[in-house]
N, C-alpha and C positions, 0 to 999 in steps of 0.2 A: 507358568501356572497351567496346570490341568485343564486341557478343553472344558469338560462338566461343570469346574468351578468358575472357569470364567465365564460359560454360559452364563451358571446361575448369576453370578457378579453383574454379567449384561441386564438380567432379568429385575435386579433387584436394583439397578439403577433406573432402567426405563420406570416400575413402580414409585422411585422416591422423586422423580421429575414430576409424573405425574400428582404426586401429591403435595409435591411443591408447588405446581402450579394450583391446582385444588386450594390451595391453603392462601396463596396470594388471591386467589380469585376473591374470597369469602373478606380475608383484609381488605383489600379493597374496596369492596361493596359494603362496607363496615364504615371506610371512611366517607364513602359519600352519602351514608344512611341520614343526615338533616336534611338533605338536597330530597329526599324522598317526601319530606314533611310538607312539600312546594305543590308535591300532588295528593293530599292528604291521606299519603300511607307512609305508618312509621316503618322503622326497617326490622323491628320486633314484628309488627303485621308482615310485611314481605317474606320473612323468613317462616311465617305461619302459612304462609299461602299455599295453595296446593298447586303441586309442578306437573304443568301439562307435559300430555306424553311431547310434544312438538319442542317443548323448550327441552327437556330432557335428552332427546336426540340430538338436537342442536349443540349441546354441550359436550355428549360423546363426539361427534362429530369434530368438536375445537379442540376433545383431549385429544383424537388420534391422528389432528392435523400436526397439534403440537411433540408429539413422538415424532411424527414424519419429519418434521423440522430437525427438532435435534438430531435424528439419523441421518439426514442428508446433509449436518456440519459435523457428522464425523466424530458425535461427541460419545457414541457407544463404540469407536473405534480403538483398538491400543494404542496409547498417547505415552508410551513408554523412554519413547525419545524426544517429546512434546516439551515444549517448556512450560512456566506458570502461566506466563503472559501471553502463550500462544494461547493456553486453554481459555485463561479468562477471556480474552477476546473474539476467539469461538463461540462462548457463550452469552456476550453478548450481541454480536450477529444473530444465533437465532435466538434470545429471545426479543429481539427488533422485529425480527420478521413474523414469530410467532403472534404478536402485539399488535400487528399492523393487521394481521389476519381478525384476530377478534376487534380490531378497527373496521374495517369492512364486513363481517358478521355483524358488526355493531348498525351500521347504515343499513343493510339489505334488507336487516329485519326490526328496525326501529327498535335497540335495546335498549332502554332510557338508561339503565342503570350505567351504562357504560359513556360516563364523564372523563374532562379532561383531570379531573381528581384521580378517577378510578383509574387511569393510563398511569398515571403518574405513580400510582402505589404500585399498581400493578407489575409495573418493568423494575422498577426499584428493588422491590422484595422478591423477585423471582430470579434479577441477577444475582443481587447479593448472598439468598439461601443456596442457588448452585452452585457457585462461585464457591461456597462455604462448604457445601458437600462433595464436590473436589478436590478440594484443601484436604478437606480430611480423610480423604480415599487416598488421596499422594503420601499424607505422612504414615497413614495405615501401612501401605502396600511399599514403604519407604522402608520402615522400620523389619515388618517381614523379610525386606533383600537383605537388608543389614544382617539379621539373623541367617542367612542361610537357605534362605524360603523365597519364593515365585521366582526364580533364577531361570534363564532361559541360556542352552548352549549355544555359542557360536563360534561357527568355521571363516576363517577371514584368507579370501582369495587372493594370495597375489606375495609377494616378500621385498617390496620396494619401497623406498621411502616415505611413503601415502600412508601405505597399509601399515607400516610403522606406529605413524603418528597418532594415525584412528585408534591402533591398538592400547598407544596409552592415553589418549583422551579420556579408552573404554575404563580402564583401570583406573583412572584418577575420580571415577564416580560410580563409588560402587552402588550408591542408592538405584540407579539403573537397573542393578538385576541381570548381568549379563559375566558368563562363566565364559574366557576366550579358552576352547579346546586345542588349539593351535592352528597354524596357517598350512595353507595347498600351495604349491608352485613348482615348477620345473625348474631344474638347476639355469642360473643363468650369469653372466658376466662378474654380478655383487652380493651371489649367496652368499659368501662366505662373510660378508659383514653383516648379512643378516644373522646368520648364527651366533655373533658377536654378543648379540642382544639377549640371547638366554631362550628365547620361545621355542617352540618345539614345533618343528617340521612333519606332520602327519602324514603328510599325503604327497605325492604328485598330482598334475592333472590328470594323469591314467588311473591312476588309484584312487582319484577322488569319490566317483559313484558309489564305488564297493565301499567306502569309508562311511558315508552318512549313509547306506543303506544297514550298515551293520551299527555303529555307532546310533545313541541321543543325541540328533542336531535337531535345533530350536528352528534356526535363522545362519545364514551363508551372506554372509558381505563379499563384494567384489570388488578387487581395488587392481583391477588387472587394468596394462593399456587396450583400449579397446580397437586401436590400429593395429595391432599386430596381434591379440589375441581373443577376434572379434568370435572366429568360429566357435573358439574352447568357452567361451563367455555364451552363445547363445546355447549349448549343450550343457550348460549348468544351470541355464533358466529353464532346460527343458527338463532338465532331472528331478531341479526341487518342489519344477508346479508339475509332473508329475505326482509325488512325493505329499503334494500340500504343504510344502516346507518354506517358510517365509523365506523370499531373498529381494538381497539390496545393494544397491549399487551407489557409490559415491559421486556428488552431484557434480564433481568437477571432474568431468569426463573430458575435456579437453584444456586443462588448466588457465579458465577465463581469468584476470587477474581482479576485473570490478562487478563483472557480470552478476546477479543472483542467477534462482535457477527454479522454475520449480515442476511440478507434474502434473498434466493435463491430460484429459481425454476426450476425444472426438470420434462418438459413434463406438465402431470398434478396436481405435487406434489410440495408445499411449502415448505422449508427446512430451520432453519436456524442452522446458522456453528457458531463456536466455533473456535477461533485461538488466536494463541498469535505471536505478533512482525507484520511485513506485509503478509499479505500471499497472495497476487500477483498485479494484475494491473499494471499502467504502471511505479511508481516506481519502482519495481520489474527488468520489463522489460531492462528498462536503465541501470540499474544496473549490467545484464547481456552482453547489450551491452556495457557499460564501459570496464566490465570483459576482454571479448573477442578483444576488439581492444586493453585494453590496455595492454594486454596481449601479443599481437600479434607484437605488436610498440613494446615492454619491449625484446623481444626475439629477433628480428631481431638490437636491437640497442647494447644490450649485445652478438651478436653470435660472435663475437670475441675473448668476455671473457672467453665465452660457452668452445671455442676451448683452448685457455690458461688452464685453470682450467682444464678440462681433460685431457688435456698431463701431467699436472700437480701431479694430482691423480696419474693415469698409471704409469707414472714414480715413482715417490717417496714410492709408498704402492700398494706391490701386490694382485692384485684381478683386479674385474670388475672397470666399472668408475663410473656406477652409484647405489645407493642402491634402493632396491623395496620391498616397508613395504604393507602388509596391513592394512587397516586405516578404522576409520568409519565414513561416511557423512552424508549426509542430511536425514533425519528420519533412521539412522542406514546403510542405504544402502552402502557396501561394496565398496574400490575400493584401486587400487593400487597408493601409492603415490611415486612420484621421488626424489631424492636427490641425490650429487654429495656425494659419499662415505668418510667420515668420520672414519671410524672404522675400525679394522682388521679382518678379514674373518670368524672368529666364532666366533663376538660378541653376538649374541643376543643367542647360546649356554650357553656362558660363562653368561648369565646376571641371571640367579637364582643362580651361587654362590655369585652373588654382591647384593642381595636382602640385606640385613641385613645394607648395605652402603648407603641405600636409604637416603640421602636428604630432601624429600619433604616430609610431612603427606601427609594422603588421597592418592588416587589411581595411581598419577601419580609414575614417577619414575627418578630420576636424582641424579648425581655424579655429584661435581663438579673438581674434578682429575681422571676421568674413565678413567682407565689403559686402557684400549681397544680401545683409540682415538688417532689416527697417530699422526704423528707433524703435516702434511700438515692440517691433519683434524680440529686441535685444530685452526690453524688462517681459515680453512672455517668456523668453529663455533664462532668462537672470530666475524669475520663479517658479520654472517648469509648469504657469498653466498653460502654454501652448500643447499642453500634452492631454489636456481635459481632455478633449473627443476622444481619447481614447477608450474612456469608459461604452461610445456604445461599441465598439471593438471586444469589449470583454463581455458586454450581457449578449453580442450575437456570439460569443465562442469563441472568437480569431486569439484572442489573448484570456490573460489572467490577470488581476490584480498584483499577483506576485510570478517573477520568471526572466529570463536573462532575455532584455532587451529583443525586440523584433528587428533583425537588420536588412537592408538592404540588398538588393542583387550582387550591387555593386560589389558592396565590402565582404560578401558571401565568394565569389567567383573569387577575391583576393588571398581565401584559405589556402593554407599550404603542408597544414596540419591535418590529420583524418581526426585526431582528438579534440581538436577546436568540433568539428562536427558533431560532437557529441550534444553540443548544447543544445540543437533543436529534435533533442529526445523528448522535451517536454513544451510544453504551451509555454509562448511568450509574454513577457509580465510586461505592467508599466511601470514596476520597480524593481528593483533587485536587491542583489550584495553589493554590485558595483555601484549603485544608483546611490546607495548611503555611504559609499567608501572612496568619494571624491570625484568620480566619475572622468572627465579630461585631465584629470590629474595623476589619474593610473595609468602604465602602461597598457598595451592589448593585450600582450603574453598574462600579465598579470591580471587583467581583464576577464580573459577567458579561463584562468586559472578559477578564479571567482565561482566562476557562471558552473563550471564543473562541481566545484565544492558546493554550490546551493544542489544542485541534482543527487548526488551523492549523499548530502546530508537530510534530505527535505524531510519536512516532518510540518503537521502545519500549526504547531508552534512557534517555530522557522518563519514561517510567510504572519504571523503574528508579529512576530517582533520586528521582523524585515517593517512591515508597517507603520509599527510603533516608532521606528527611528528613523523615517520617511520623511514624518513631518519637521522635525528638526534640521535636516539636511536642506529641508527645501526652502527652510525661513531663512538660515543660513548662506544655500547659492552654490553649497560646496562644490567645486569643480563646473558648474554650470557655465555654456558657453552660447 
């Protein structure tokens, strides 16, 4: 697309945001207009009212917070290689955060009009209409590529099997908009199976500058190794942001097999990261607030049992009420975990003579007749509530409701795998995959096999259901020892 046209495209979006929100603001204040008749004004009188210069300001003030919003999620940025679900989701982060702002507008300056009604329409109808005027700007500007129209050219660096693939990813979607003028590279060891392929070789890398200086290039992908051709790679980022000329590079720069990837900035330095499973945002986020309320609700509905269960202990098996292991969490980081005491007072003494009784391969460790477990202990284990205290483990942070079990030093120092180590990529749970899949009744291999597939797969739908089939496992006993 034309610089001028897409300005104006930028201009005429930033305009229908604005009046999208404009238009939910008034919906909104529409629905809460009975709530107004509590202070004996109809919202026919409100809307007669005469609008102080101080609210009028206020209100430019909220349109051009909420521009800044959307500009700083990126939502006036080309989304060309964007998906639906990336956008949708963009939008509604900001307009969460937009929301929150005239939630705090709403306190600072006592805005009566702004009820839990009014939030409720309000976020509703401003994702939903943006949402809907994205949609229709994609199949708009979908239909245009199909025809022929908003096509951008591009030069793809490199003739290896990567830069292959990309190429026909590109070609298999043509709604994209993207014309490949052929690839740059130096003869090497597998051109000639590259030519196999039919694309047409334009350039070398000596020839390349003179190529997009003379030539319409859009956008420069780079699919070169960047060990061996790291110099000719930064003299191409130096040519096209000379140039203005969009360039991009593929995010598997060192071919991670699980890793994601994405791009960061710090100050004046680009970064990108390397992670595996989520590694924050507002999933994340939720997820910890889940933790912490439902942690907090789980404690005070059991403080009952809490008290039962410790007189319990106390009574029946001398010692303390509760046991305190150290344990290893989230990237290794230490911490102590709770349990309603189980065992007799020098177990974990007595546990290098019962090495040889081990149960399990691999590093963990289990009995399933361990002489060292009370009776009372044997039906807290039989039911997993020796595991209650764990909850305040999860409202101070150490753990999570859901996450591949908190282990020991012990059975930690017993790894022999660096992939097993993956598991304390994320917060540890008081349930897992493993936790509903039998638990002593699974290998360790298989064990950790688990705990990798929850990381990998996590979604907190995931830690939903993990939940959901928590309680059945535990009325059950499954694998319980």
């Amino acid at each position: 697309m034309d610089s001028r046209y897409r300005l104006v495209l930028i201009r005429l979006l930033y305009l229908l945001d604005l009046a999208i929100m404009v238009a939910c603001f008034f919906l909104a204040a529409s629905a809460v207009s009975y709530s107004y008749s509590i202070y004996g004004i109809s919202f026919r009188e409100f809307l007669a009212m005469r609008i102080k210069i101080q609210n009028f300001l206020l209100f430019l003030l909220i349109m051009f917070l909420w521009s800044f919003i959307f500009s700083r999620f990126r939502l006036y940025d080309s989304r060309r290689l964007s998906t639906w679900a990336r956008d949708g989701i963009d939008i509604v982060k900001a307009t969460t955060v937009g929301t929150l702002v005239i939630v705090v507008f709403a306190l600072v300056f006592n805005i009566r009009l702004v009820t839990p009604t009014f939030l409720v329409v309000f976020f509703a109808g401003s994702v939903v209409l943006t949402t809907l005027s994205r949609v229709l700007l994609r199949l708009v500007l979908t239909r245009l590529r199909l025809h022929g129209r908003n096509l951008r050219n591009m030069i793809i660096v490199g003739t290896n099997p990567r830069a292959i693939r990309f190429a026909k990813n590109i070609e298999a979607r043509p709604y994209l908009g993207y014309r490949i003028l052929g690839f740059a590279d130096d003869p090497w060891g597998h051109i000639q199976a590259f030519r196999k392929t039919g694309y047409p070789l334009v350039a070398d890398l000596k020839q390349l500058p003179e190529y997009i200086r003379t030539q319409v290039v859009d956008e420069v992908f780079v699919c070169l190794p960047l060990k061996t051709y790291y110099q000719e790679a930064a003299q191409i980022v130096d040519l096209c942001e000379t140039q203005g000329i969009i360039i991009r590079f593929l995010s598997d720069l060192f071919n991670q097999r699980v890793a994601h990837s994405k791009v960061e900035r710090f100050q004046d330095n680009s970064m990108i990261t390397f992670y595996t499973g989520a590694m924050g945002g507002w999933p994340i986020l939720l997820k910890r607030v889940m933790d912490f309320l439902g942690s907090l609700v789980l404690i005070l509905v059991f403080s009952p049992l809490f008290l039962l269960l410790a007189i319990l202990v106390k009574v029946l098996s001398p010692g303390p009420v509760f046991f305190q292991q150290e344990r290893l969490g989230i990237n290794k980081h230490r911490f102590r975990v709770y349990k309603f005491r189980t065992m007799v007072l020098d177990a974990e003494k007595r546990q290098a003579d019962l090495e040889h009784l081990n149960e399990l391969d691999g590093a963990a460790f289990k009995i399933k007749e361990d002489p060292r477990v009370t009776p009372i202990g044997r039906l807290l284990r039989k039911t997993s509530l020796d595991e209650l205290p764990q909850l305040f483990n999860v409202l101070l942070g150490d753990m999570s409701l859901v996450g591949p079990r908190p282990l020991p030093v012990r059975d930690y120092e017993g790894f022999d795998q660096d992939w097993h180590r993956r598991r304390f990529s994320v917060r540890p749970g008081i349930t897992c995959l493993w936790q509903i899949s039998g638990r002593s009744d699974v290998t360790f291999e298989k064990w950790m096999e688990m705990d990798i597939q929850y990381i990998d797969q996590w979604s907190l739908w995931l830690d939903f259901k993990i939940l959901a089939k928590t309680i059945p496992a535990v009325l059950k006993g499954t694998g319980a020892v």
